[in-house]
C-alpha positions in Angstrom: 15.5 -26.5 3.7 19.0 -28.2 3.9 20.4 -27.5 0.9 19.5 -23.9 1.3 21.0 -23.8 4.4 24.4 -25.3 2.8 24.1 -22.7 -0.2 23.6 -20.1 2.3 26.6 -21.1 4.1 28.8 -21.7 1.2 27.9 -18.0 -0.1 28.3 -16.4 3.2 32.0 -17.8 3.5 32.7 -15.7 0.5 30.9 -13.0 1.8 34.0 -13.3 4.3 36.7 -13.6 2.1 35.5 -10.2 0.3 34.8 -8.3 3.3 37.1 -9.4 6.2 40.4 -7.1 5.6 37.5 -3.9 5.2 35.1 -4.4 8.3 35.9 -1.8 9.8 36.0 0.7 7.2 32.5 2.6 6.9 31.0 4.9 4.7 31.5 9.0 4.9 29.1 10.3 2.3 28.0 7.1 0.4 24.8 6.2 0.5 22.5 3.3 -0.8 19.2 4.2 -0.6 16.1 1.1 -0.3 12.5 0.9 -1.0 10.5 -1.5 -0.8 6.9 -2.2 -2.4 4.2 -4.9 -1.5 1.4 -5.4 -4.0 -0.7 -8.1 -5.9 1.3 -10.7 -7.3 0.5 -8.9 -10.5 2.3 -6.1 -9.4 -1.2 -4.0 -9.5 -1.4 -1.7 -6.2 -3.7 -3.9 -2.6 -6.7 -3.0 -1.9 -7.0 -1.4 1.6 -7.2 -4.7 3.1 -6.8 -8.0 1.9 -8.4 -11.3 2.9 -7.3 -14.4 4.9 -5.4 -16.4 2.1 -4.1 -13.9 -0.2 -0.6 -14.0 -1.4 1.3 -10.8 -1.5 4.5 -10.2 -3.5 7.5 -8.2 -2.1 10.0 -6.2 -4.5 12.8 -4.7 -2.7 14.8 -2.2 -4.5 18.3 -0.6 -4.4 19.2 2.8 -5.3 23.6 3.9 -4.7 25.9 6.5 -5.8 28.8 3.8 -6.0 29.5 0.5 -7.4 27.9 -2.4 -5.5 30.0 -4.8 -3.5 28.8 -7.8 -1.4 24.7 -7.2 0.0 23.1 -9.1 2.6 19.0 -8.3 2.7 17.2 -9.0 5.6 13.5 -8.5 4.8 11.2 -8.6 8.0 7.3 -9.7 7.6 4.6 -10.2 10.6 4.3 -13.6 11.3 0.6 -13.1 9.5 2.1 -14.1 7.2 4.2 -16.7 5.5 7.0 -17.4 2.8 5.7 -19.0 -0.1 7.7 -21.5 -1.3 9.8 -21.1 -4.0 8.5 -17.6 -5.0 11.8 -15.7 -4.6 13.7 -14.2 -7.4 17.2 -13.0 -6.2 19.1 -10.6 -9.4 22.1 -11.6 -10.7 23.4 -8.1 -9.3 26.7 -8.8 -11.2 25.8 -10.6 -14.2 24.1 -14.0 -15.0 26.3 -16.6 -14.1 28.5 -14.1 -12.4 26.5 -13.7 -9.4 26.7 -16.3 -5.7 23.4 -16.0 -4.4 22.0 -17.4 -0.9 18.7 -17.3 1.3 17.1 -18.2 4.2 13.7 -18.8 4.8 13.2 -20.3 7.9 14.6 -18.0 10.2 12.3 -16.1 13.3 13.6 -12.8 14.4 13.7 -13.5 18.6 13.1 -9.8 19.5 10.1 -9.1 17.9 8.6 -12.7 16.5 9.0 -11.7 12.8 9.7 -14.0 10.2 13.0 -12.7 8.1 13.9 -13.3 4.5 17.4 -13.5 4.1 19.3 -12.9 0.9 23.3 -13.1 0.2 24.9 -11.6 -3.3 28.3 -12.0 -3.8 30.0 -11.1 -6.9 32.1 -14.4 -8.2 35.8 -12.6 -9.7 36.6 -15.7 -11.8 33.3 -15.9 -14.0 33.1 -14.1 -17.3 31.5 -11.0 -17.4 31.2 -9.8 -14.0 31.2 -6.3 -13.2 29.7 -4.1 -10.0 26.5 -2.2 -11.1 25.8 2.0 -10.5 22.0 1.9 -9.4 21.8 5.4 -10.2 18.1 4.6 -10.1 16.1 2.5 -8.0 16.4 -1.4 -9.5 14.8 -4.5 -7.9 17.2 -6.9 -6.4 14.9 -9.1 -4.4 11.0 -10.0 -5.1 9.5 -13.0 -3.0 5.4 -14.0 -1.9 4.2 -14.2 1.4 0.7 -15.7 2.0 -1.8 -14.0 4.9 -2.6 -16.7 7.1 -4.1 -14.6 10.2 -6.6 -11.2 10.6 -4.2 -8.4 11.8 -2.5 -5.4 10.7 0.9 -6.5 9.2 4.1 -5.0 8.6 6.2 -5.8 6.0 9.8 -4.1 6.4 13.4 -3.6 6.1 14.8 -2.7 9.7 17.8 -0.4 9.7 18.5 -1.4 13.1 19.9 -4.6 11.3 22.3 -2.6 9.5 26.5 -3.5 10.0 28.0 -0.4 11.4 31.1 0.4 13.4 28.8 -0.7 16.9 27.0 -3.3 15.1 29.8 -5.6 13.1 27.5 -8.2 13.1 24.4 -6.5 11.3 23.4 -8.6 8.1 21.9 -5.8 6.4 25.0 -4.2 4.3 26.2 -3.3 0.9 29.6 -3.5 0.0 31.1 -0.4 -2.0 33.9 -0.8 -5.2 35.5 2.0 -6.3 34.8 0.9 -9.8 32.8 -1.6 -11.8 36.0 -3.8 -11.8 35.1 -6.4 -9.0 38.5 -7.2 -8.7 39.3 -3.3 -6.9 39.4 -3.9 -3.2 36.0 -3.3 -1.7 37.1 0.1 0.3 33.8 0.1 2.6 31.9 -2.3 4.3 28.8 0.2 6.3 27.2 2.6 4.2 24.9 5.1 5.3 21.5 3.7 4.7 18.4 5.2 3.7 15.8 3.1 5.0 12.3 3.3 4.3 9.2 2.6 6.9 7.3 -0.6 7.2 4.7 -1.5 5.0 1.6 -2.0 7.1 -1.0 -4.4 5.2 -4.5 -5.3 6.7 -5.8 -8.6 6.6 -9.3 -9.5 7.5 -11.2 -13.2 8.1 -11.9 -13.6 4.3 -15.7 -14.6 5.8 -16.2 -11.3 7.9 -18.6 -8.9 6.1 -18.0 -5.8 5.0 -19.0 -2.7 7.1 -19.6 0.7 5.6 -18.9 3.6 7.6 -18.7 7.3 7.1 -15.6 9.2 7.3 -15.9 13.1 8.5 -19.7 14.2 7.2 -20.2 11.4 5.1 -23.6 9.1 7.0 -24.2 5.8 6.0 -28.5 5.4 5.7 -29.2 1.8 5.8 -32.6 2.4 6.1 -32.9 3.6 2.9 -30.0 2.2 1.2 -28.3 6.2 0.7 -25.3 7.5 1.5 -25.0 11.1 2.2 -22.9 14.1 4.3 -21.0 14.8 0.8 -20.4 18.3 0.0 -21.5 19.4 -3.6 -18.9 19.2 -5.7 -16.4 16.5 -3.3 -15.6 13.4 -4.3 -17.8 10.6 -2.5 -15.1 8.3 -2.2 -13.2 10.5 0.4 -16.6 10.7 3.1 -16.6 6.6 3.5 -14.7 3.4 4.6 -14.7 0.0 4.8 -13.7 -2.9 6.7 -13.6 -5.8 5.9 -13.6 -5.2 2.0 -13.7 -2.1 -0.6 -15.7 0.0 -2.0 -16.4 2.4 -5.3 -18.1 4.9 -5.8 -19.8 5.7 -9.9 -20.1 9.5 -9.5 -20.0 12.3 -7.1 -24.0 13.4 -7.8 -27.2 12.4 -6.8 -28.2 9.1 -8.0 -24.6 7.5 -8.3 -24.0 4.0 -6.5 -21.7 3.4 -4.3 -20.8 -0.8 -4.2 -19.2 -2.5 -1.4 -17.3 -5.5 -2.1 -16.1 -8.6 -0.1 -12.7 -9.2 0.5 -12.6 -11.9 -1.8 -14.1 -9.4 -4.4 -18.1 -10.1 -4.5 -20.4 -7.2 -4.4 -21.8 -7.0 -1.0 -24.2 -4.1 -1.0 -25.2 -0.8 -3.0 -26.0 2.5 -1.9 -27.5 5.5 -4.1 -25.6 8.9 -3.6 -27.4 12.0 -2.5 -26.2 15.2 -2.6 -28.9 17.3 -0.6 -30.3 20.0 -3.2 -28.5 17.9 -6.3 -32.7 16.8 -7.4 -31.8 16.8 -11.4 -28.1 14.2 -10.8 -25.8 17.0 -12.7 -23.5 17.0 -9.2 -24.2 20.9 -8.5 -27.4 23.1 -7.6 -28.4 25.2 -10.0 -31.7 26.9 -11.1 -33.3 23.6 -12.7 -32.8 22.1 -9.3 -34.9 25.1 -7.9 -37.4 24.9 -10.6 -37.6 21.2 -10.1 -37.9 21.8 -6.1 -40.6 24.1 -6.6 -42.8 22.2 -8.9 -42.5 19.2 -6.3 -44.5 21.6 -4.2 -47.1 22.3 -6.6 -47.6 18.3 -7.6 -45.1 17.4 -9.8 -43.6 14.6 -8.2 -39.8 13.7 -7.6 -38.5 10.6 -6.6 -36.2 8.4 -4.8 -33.2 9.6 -4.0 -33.9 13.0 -6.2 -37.3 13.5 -3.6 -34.8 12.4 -0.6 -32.2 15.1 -2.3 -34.8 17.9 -2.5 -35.9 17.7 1.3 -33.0 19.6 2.6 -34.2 20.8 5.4 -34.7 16.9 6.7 -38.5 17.6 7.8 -40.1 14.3 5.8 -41.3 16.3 3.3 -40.4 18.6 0.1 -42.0 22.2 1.1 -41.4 26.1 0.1 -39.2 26.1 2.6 -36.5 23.8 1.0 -37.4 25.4 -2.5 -36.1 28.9 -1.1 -32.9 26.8 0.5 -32.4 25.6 -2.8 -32.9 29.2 -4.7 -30.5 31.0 -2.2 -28.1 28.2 -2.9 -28.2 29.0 -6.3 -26.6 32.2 -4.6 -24.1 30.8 -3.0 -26.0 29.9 0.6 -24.3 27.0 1.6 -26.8 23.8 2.1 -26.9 21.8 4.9 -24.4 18.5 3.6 -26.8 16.2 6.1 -29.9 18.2 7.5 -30.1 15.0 10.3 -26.6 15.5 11.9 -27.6 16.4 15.4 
C-alpha cells in the first residue's frame, strides 16, 4: 500500500501544478454528467440480492460537453464490502502512455464509515500523443471489485457533496475543463456543475440463510400444497411474488407453470405449480373449454392437481355447479375471484 500511496502523491502534485492558477474559476453552463453501474463481474445485471462472498464490479462512467482536464473520482461503497485487490482498471483518459494515474484504497470516509476509492488522472503535456477527450457519450473511466463480506443493504455511490466548488476548494471529486483537445490550453475551469447520480443500493444476505417466498399484492404463497396463487388471468406471475434470501423464476403465467426459488449461491431451493383460478385446461385464459371441462368435473370426469385446485373457484373443497356457472359467466366477462381464500 506504500507505493500506491507514493504514486498517489506524486500524481496529485501535478494535479496542483495544472490546477493551482484556476481554483477558483468554476463552471457557468458546463456540465459533466456521471453514472455509475454495479453488476456481476461479467458485466451481466445482480440478482436482487446477492450472497455473503460475492464479488461485485463497479464501472463508473463520464459523460461532458468539453474537453476533459485533470479528474479526481471518489467512489463511496458500505463498509459491507471490500476492495478487491488489484481489480481496478483506471483509463488512459488522455492516451496510453499519456495518461498519470493514482489511487487510494485504504482510505475510511470519517462521516459516514464508508470505504472510498480514490482515483487521480492527470494528462502528462510532454508524452506523445496526448490530447483531452469530448465524452459526448457516456465512457468508462474507472471499473474496480468489491467483495460482500457482511448481510445488509449496501450502497455503492458517487457523493456530490465531495464535489470542489467555490465553498468547498478542497472537494476531491472534480473535472478539469480545456478549451480544446490541445492539453497544453490553460485549463479555464476547475468546478463544473455536476450531475450526480443516486447510490446503488445492493442487498446481501448470509450466503446460508434460506430463501423465503412471499407474495407481493394478491399473489399467496400455499405451502401446503406447493401452489402459488392471487395472479390475475392474463398478469405475469413474476410481478405477485418475492424473495429473500435468493431468486426466483417463474415458466409461464398459466395454470400448471412452476415457479423455482433459488439459493443465493444459485441452487434450486423449492418449486411451486401456478394456478390461475378458472385457468383448468393451462392455456393462461378462461374460455369455453375451461367451462366444459368444469362441468364435466361435476358429472365424473375427473380433473387434477393444480387444474382440480384451479377449477374450485369458489374455494369450498370441492368442484360443484356452482363454480361451473362462475366459470361460464367468466367466459362473459364476470371477473373471478384471483384467490377465493383471501379473507
Amino acid at each position: 500500500m506504500s507505493k500506491t500511496k507514493k504514486i498517489l502523491s506524486l500524481v496529485l502534485a501535478v494535479v496542483m501544478a495544472f490546477s493551482v492558477f484556476s481554483i477558483c474559476a468554476f463552471a457557468d453552463g458546463e456540465t459533466a454528467t456521471w453514472t455509475i453501474e454495479v453488476t456481476n463481474t461479467d458485466g451481466s445485471a445482480l440478482p436482487a440480492t446477492i450472497p455473503t462472498g460475492t464479488e461485485v464490479k463497479v464501472t463508473v462512467k463520464l459523460q461532458t460537453n468539453f474537453y476533459v482536464g485533470t479528474v479526481g473520482l471518489p467512489v463511496f461503497y458500505s463498509n459491507a464490502f471490500s476492495y478487491v485487490d488489484g481489480s481496478a482498471v483506471l483509463t488512459d483518459i488522455y492516451g496510453a502512455g499519456a495518461t498519470r494515474k493514482g489511487q487510494s484504497v485504504d482510505a475510511i470516509d470519517a462521516p459516514t464509515g464508508y470505504g472510498v476509492f480514490y482515483a487521480v488522472y492527470v494528462p502528462n503535456s510532454s508524452a506523445s500523443g496526448v490530447a483531452s477527450p469530448l465524452y459526448s457519450t457516456a465512457t468508462t473511466v474507472l471499473t474496480f471489485n468489491l467483495v460482500a463480506n457482511t448481510e445488509a443493504t449496501a450502497e455503492i455511490k458517487l457523493d456530490a457533496s465531495a464535489q470542489k466548488t467555490a465553498s468547498n476548494i478542497g472537494g476531491k471529486f472534480y473535472c478539469g475543463s480545456r478549451a480544446s483537445a490541445d492539453v497544453a490550453t490553460d485549463e479555464a475551469i476547475v468546478g463544473q456543475t455536476f450531475v450526480v447520480p443516486a447510490a446503488v443500493s445492493v442487498v446481501i444476505a448470509d450466503a446460508a440463510a434460506d430463501p423465503v417466498l412471499t407474495g407481493v399484492d394478491t399473489g399467496y404463497v400455499d405451502d401446503a400444497n406447493g401452489y402459488v396463487y392471487g395472479i390475475p388471468v392474463g398478469a405475469d406471475a413474476a410481478d405477485y411474488f418475492a424473495v429473500e434470501n435468493g431468486t426466483f423464476t417463474v415458466s409461464g403465467t398459466a395454470t400448471g407453470a412452476t415457479l423455482t426459488v433459488y439459493t443465493t449461491g444459485g441452487d434450486e431451493f423449492a418449486t411451486y405449480t401456478v394456478v390461475i383460478f378458472g385457468d383448468v385446461d393451462g392455456s393462461g385464459d378462461v374460455s369455453s373449454d375451461d367451462y366444459a371441462a368444469v362441468k364435466n368435473a361435476t358429472a365424473g370426469v375427473s380433473l387434477a392437481g393444480a387444474f382440480a385446485f384451479a377449477g374450485d373457484v369458489d374455494g369450498s373443497g370441492t368442484i360443484t355447479s356452482d363454480d361451473y356457472a362462475a366459470v361460464k359467466n367468466a367466459t362473459a366477462g364476470v371477473a373471478l375471484p384471483v384467490n377465493p381464500y383471501a379473507a
